[in-house]
C-alpha positions in Angstrom: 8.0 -33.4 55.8 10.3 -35.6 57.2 9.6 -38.4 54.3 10.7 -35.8 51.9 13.6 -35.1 53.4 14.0 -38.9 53.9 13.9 -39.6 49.8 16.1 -36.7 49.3 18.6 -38.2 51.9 18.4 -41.9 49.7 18.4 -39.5 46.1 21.7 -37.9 47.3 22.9 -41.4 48.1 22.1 -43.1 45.3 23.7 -40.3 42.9 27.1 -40.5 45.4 27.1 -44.7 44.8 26.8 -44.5 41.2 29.7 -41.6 40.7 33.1 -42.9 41.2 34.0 -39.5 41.3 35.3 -40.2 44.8 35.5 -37.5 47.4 38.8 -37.3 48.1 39.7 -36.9 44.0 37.3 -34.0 44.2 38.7 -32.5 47.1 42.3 -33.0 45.1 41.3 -31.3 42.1 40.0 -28.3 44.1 43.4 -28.0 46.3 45.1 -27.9 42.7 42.1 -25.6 40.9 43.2 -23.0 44.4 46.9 -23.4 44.1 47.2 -22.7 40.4 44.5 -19.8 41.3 46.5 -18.3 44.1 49.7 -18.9 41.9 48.3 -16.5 39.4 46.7 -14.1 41.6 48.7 -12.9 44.9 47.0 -11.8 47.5 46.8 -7.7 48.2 48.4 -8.2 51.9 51.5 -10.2 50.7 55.0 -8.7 50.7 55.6 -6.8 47.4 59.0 -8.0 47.7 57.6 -12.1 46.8 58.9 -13.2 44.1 56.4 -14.3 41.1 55.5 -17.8 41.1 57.9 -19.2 38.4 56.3 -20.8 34.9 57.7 -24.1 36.1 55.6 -23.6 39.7 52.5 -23.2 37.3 52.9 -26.1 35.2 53.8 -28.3 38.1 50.2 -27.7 39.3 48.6 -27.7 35.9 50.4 -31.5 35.2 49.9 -33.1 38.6 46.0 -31.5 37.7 46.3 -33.6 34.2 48.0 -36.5 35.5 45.4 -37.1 38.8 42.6 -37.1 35.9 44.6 -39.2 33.9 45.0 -42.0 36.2 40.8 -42.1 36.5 40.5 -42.7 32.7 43.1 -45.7 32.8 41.3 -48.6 32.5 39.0 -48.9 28.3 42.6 -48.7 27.2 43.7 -51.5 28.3 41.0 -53.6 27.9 41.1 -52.5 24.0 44.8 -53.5 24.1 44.0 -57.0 25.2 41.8 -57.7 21.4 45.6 -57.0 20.0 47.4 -59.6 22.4 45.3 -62.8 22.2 46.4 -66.0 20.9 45.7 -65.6 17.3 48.8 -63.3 17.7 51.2 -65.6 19.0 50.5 -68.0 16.2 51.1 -65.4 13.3 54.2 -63.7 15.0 55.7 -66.7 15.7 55.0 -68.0 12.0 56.5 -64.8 10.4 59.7 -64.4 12.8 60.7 -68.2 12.1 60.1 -67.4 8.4 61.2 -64.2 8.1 62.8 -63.0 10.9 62.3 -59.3 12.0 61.7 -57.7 9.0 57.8 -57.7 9.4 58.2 -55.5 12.3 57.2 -52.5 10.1 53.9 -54.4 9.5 53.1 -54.9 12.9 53.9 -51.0 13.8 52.4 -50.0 10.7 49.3 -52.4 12.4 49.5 -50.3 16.0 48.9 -47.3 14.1 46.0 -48.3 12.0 44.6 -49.5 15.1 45.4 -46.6 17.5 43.9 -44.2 14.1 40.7 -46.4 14.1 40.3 -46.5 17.7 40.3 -43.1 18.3 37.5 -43.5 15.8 35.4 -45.4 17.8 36.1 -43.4 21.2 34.8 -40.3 19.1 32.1 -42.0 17.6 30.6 -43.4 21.0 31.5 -40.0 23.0 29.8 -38.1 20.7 26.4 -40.5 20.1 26.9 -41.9 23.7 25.8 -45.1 21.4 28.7 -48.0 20.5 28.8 -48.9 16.4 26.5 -51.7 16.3 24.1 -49.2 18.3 24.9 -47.1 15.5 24.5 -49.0 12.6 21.0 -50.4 13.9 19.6 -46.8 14.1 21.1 -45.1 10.8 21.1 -47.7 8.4 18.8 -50.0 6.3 17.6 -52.8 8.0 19.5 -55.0 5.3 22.8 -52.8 5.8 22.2 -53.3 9.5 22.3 -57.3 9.3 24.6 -57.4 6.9 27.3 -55.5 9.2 26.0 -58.0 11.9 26.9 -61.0 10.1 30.4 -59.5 9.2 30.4 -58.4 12.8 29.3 -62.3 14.2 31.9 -63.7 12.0 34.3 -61.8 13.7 33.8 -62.7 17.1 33.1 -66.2 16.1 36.9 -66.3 14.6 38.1 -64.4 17.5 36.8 -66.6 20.0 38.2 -69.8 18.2 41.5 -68.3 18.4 41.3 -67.5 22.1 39.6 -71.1 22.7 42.0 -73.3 20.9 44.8 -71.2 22.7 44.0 -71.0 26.0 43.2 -75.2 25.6 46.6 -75.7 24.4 48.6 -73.7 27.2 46.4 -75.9 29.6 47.4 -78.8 28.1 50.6 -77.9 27.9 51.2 -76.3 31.4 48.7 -79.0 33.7 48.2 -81.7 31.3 44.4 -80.9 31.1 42.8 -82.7 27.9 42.1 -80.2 24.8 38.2 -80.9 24.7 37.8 -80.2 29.0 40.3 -77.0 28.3 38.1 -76.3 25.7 35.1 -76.3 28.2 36.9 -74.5 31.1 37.3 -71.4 28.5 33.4 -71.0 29.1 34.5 -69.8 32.7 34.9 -66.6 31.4 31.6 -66.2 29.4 30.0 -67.2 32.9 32.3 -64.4 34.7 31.6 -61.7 32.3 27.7 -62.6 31.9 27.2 -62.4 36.0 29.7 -59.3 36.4 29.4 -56.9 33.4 26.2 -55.3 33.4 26.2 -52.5 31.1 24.5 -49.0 32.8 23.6 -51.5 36.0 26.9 -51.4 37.5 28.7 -48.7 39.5 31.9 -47.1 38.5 33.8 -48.3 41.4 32.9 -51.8 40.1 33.8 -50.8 36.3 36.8 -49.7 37.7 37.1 -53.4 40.0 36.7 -55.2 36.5 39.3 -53.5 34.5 41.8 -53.4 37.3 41.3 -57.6 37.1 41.9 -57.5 33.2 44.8 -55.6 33.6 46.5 -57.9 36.1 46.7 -60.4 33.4 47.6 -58.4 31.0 51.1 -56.7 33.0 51.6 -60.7 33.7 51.6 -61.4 30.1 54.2 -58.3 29.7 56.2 -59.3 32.2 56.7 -63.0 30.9 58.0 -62.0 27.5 60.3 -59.6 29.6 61.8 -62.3 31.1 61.7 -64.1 27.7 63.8 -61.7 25.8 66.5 -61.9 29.1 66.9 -66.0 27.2 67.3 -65.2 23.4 70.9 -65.8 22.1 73.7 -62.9 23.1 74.3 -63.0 19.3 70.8 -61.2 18.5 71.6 -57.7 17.2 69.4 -54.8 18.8 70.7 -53.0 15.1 69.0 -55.9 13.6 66.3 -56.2 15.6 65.4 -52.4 15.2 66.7 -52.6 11.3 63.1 -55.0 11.2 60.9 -51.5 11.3 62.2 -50.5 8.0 60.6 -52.2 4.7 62.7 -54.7 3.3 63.1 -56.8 0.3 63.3 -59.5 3.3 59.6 -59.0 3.8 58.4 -60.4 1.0 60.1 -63.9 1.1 58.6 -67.1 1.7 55.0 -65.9 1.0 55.6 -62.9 3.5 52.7 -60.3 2.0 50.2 -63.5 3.1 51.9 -63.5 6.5 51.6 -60.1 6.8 47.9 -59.6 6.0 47.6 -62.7 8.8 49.5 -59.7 11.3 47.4 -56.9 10.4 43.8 -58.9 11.1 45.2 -60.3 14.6 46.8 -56.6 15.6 43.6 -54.8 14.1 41.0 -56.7 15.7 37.1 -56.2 14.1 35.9 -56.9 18.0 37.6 -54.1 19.0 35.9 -51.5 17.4 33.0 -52.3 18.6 34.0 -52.7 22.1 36.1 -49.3 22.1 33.3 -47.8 21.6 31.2 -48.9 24.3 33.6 -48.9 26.8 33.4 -44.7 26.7 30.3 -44.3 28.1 30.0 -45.1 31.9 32.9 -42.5 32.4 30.7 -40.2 29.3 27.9 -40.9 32.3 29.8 -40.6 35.6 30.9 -37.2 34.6 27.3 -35.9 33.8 26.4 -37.5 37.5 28.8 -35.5 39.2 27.7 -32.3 37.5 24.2 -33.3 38.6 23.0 -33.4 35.2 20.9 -36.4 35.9 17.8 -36.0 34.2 18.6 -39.8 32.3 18.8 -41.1 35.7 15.6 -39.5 37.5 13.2 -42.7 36.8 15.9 -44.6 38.7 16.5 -42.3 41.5 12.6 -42.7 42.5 12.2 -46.4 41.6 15.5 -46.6 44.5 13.3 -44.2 46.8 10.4 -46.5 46.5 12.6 -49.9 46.9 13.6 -47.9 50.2 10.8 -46.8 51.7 8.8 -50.5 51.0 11.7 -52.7 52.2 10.5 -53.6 54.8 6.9 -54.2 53.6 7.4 -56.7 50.7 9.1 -60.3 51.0 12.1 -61.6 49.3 10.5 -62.5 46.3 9.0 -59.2 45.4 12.6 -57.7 46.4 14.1 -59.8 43.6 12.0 -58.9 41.2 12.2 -55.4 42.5 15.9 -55.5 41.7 15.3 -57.4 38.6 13.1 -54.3 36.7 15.5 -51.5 38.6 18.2 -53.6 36.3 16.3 -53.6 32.9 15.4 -50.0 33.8 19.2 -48.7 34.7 20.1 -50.2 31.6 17.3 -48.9 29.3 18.6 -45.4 30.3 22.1 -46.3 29.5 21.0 -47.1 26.3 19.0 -43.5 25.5 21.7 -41.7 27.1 23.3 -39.0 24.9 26.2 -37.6 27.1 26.2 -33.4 27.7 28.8 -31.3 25.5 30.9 -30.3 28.4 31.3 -34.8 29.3 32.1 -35.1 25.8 35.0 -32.7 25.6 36.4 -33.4 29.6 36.8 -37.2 28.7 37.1 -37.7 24.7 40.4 -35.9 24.9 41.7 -38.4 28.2 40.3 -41.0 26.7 42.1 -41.1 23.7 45.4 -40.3 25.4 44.5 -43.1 27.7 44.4 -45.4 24.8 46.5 -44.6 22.5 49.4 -44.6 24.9 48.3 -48.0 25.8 48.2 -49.5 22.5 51.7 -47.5 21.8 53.6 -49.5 25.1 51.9 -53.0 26.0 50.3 -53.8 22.7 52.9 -52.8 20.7 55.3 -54.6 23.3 54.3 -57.6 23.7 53.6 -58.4 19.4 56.9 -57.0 19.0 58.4 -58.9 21.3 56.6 -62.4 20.0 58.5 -61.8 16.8 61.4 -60.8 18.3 61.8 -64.4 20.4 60.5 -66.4 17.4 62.9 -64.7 15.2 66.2 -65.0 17.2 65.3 -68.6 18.2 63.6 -70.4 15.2 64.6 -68.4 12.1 66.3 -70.7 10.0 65.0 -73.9 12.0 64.1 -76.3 9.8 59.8 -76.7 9.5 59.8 -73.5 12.2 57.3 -71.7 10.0 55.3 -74.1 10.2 55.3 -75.3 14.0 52.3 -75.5 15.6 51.9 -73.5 19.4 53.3 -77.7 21.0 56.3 -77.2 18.8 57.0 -74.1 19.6 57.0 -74.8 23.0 59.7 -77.7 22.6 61.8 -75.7 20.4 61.9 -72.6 22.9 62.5 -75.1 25.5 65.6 -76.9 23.5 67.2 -73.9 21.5 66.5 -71.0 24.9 65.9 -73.2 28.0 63.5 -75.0 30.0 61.8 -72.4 31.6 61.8 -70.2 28.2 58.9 -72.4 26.6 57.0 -72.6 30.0 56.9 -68.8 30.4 55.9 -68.9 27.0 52.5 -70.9 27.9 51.6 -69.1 30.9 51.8 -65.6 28.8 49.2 -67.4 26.1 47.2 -68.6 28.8 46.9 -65.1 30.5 46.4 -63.7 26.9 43.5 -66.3 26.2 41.8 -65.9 29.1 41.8 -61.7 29.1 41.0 -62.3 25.3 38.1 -64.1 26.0 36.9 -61.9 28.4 36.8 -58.9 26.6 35.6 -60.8 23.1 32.5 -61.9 25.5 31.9 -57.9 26.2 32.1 -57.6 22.2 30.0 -60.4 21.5 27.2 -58.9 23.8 27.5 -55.5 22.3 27.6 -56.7 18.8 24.1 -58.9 19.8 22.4 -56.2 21.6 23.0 -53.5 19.4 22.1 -55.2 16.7 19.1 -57.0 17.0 16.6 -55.4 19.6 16.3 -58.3 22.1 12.7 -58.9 24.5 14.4 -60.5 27.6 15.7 -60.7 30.6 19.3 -59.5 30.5 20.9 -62.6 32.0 18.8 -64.3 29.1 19.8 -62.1 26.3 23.5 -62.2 27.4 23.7 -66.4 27.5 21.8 -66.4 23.9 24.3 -63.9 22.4 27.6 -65.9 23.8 26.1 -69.3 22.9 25.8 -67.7 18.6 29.3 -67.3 18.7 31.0 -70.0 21.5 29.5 -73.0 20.2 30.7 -73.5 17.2 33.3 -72.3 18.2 33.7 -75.0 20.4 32.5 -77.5 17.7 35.2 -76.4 15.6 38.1 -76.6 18.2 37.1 -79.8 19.7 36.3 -81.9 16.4 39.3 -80.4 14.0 42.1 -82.3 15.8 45.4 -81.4 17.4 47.1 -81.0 14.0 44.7 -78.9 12.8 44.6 -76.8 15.4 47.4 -74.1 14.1 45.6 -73.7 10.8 42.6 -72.9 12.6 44.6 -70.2 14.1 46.1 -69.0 11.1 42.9 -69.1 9.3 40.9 -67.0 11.9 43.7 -64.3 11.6 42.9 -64.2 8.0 39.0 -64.3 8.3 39.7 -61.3 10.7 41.5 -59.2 8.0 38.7 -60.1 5.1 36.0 -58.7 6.9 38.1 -56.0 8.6 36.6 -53.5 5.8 33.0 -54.1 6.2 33.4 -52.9 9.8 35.7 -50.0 9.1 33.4 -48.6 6.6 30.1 -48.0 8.7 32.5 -46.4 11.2 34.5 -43.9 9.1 30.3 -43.2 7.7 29.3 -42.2 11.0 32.1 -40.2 12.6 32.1 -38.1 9.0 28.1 -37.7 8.8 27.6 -34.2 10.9 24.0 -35.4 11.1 25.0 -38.4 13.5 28.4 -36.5 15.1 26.2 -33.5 16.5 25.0 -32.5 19.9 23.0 -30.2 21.0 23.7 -27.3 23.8 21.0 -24.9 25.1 22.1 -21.4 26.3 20.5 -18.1 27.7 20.4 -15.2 25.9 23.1 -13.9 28.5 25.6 -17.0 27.8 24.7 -17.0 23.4 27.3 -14.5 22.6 30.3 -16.1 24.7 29.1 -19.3 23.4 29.1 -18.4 20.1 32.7 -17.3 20.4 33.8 -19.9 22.5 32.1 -22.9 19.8 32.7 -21.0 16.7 32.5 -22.4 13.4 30.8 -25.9 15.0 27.6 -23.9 16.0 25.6 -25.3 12.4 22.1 -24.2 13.7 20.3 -21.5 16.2 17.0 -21.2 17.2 15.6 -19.1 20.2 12.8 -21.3 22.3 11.5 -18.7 25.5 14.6 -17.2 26.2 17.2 -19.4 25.2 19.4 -20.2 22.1 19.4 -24.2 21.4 22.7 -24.7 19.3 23.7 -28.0 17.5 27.8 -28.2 17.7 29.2 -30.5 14.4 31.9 -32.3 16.0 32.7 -34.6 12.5 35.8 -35.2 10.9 37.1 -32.4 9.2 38.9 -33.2 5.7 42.2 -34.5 6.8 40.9 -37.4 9.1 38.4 -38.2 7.0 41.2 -38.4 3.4 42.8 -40.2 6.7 40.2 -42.5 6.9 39.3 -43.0 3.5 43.3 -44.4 2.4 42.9 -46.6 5.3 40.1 -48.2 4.1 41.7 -48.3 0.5 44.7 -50.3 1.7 42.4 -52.5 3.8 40.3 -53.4 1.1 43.5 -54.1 -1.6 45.2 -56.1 0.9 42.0 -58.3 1.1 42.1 -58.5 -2.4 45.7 -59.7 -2.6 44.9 -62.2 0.2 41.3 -63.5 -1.4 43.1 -64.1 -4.9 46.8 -66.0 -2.9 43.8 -68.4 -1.1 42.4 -69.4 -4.6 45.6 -69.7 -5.9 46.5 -71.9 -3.2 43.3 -74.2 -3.0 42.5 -72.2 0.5 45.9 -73.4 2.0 46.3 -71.5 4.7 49.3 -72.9 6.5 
């Protein structure tokens, strides 16, 4: 009797170490769930004379309710944000402000809310399946589709990476005087961080939280540093200008300006990212099941940890190791063939979106605006600006601003190639995993999936050259806008198929009716199994996000068009 009440205790324990739904946040959500409560219901012993709470008295409780769940979910967000900030930005906003000054401003908002549209994409799509899109595409496509998207997919973390490579090399050679083939090298730091920290299903959601709260350090660093870079740019910079810039223009299209703007829109909507936005939904997806004890996914686990308690003390270190070895392949294996609850899906789709979209709407936006907004004030006009590569960039913000203007300059791009490669190395593994089914170890499969994409990547940054070093930039931007359409399509598939965006919901014959009112028109099927009703909920895109979708695609595609047919005419010049 008292081992059962023994593997109970280390169940309990277990289930309280994975949630990060901390005790105190519980206790604060139930001190606001009883103040709203006693708000709207007085008790039968109070004065009659007391006044009636007041609307604002209920909505103070209801937001501070909102906001206390709000700050949980900040975290996916910003690690999204970070795929529109990398170095491959810095090279195409500083191109287009020297050449065209601020009037592809609209292009880069227009860009935010693309992005923010097809994120909240993705966040549906991997709320609803609990699976990311490569997940996706490997379980309801062909198998030719399937590696066909994986090649378009691989392409685009191999560009992305060379971007973040080359420019996190050159800010190190730049700030410290490190060579460009050891910077090149030292990038891999971040491949080995990621591989040894990011353990998808494995880790808790105190550490989740632990590893986005280090992301976003570096990512409020790079915000603050063009802060401090807008206090240099010339007194005589307009803010009616600057703000005239979000209008189209006839300016836009000078000096080959279409081009540079097709270069903006595939380093602001980044083909990484929509496979890493989402995946990064489901450990909160899970962490809110675990809290409402819907744990069946996790039962396996909870006894394999009751067993790894009970014999610790019986086994030696080397059958612990491998103990804790097959507890990770298993934790993760149930991550993978998790599908999250109806009631997770609509607590933390809605947050999450918010969460995101207001990031992409303040840092992203932010820091590509403000890029352009430097390059243009300073180097517009400058003679061979347009084409300066990131070392004489650095010089001229240095000469025209001031000294410090060019070094604050090269510490944001190293803070942005560093995050960048971080958060490409948590694409690359979900791009790999999900797409080809892997029979390893974890550590294994995660060091073959980097090495596809980071060596040649590193073959192409270290043998090119300094002087070919900002075409490689430019020309990843551009290889990151061709196949921006491949990877858009499978995704606007998905969230519009209500075979894939459907879950499933089992009621008594007491709860059926309210349910049926409550889910309405999304109930699509009913069948009664002993005494309860299963009902599959449609959560798809209705018409007007997926016409949405579709003209998004459409402009995608014609812009890749225009910019496959302006290489050909230009003998692949892509400076």
């Amino acid at each position: 009797m008292d081992s059962v009440k023994d593997k109970i205790g280390v169940s309990e324990r277990t289930v309280a170490e994975q949630s990060g739904y901390e005790q105190h946040v519980q206790e604060t959500e139930m001190d606001s769930f009883h103040s709203v409560t006693t708000l709207q219901s007085p008790r039968e012993d109070a004065p009659t004379d007391t006044a009636v709470p007041s609307r604002f008295s209920l909505f103070k409780a209801n937001a501070k309710r909102i906001l206390l769940t709000y700050v949980r979910f900040i975290g996916p967000g910003i690690m999204v944000a970070v795929a529109y900030i990398d170095p491959g930005n810095y090279s195409t906003a500083v191109s287009a402000g020297a050449s065209n000054e601020f009037s592809l401003l609209c292009i880069i908002l227009l860009s935010n809310f693309i992005a923010i549209f097809l994120q909240c994409l993705c966040i549906k799509l991997g709320s609803v399946t609990g699976k990311d899109l490569s997940r996706n595409c490997k379980e309801h496509l062909p198998r030719w589709v399937n590696y066909v998207i994986y090649f378009f997919a691989e392409c685009a973390i191999i560009a992305t990476d060379v971007a973040e490579v080359i420019g996190t090399a050159i800010a190190l050679n730049i700030l410290i005087r490190v060579p460009l083939p050891a910077g090149v090298v030292i990038t891999i730091i971040d491949v080995l961080t990621v591989m040894v920290a990011y353990k998808p299903g494995a880790s808790s959601m105190r550490f989740v939280r632990y590893f986005e709260m280090g992301v976003a350090a570096l990512v409020v660093g790079v915000c603050i540093c063009f802060a401090v870079e807008l206090a240099y740019i010339p007194k005589t910079t307009s803010a009616r200008h600057v703000f005239r810039g979000f209008v189209p223009s006839k300016q836009m299209f000078d000096h080959n300006g279409i081009y540079t703007a097709i270069s903006i829109l595939g380093a602001t909507v980044m083909p990484h990212s929509l496979f890493l936005g989402s995946g990064l939904v489901q450990p909160r997806l899970l962490d809110y099941d675990i809290a409402h004890h819907n744990l069946g996914v996790l039962r396996d686990e909870e006894d394999e940890v009751e067993v790894e308690a009970a014999n610790s003390n019986a086994v030696n270190q080397d059958e612990k190791t491998k103990e804790r070895a097959t507890r990770e392949e298993a934790m993760e294996e149930r991550y993978f063939n998790y599908r999250p609850t109806l009631d997770a899906i609509r607590y933390c789709m809605k947050y999450s979106m918010a969460e995101l979209a207001l990031t992409l709407f303040t840092l992203a936006l932010f820091v590509n605006c403000a890029i352009m907004v430097v390059s243009g004030s300073t180097l517009y006009n400058t003679p061979n600006a347009s084409e300066a590569d990131l070392y004489a960039v650095h010089d001229l913000l240095s000469q025209n601003l001031a000294p410090a203007a060019g070094t604050i300059f090269m510490l944001a791009l190293l803070m942005s190639g560093q995050s960048a490669g971080i958060v490409c190395t948590m694409a690359g593994q979900i791009v790999c995993e999900g797409h080809i089914n892997w029979r390893m170890k974890p550590w294994q499969r995660r060091l073959v999936t980097r090495c596809i994409s980071i060596i040649p990547c590193l073959v192409i940054s270290i043998c090119i050259g300094r002087d070919a070093l900002n075409k490689a930039l430019n020309g990843s931007q551009v290889v990151l806008s061709i196949v921006l359409p491949f990877l858009v399509a499978p995704l606007i598939y998905f969230t519009c198929s209500k075979k894939i965006m459907s879950t499933e919901v089992t009621l008594t014959e007491e709860d059926s009716a309210a349910a049926a009112n409550e889910l309405g028109e999304s109930v699509v099927r009913d069948s009664a199994i002993d005494g309860t009703a299963t009902k599959v909920v449609s959560m798809a895109n209705n018409w007007v996000i997926t016409t949405i979708s579709v003209l998004v695609w459409i402009f995608l595609s014609l812009l890749n068009v225009y910019a496959i047919v302006e290489l050909g005419l230009t003998h692949g010049d892509i400076s």
